[in-house]
N, C-alpha and C positions, 0 to 999 in steps of 0.2 A: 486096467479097467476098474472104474468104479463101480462098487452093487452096493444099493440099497435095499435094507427091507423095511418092507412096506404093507401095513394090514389090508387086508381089502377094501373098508372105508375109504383108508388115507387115498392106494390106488384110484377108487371110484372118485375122489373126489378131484384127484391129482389129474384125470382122465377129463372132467369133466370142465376145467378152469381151461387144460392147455385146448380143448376142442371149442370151449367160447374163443380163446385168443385166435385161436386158427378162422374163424369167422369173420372176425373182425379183420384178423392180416389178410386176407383175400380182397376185402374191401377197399385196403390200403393199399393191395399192389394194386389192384386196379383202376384206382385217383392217382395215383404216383406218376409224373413225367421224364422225371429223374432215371436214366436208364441206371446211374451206379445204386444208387437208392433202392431201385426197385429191384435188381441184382442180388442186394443182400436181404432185402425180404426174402425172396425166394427163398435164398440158402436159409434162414432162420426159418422159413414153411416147414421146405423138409426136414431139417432138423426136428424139429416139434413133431411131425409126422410119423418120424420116423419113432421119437419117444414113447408117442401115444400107440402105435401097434404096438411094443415092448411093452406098455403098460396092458396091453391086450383089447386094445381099441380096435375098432375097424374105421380106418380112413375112408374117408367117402367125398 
């Protein structure tokens, strides 16, 4: 496994890009027709989700 360190800026800031992305990908799966398409949003959601609690976010 890979670790990073990470100041708390960079974190806050690193927290703050992948929570804009996750906005916008919710908007994306939900225009998407494409069941494979919309399949691997998902996977790349949670992925990101899962980042952003690690980074000490709250998913919401």
């Amino acid at each position: 496994m890979a670790t990073v360190d990470l100041t708390e800026s960079e974190a806050s800031t690193l927290r703050d890009v992948i929570q804009n992305y996750l906005s916008e990908l919710h908007s994306e799966i939900s225009h998407t027709d494409d069941r494979d398409f919309k399949a691997a949003l998902r996977k790349r959601q949670e992925l990101l989700q899962s980042v952003f609690h690690k980074l000490g976010g709250a998913v919401g």
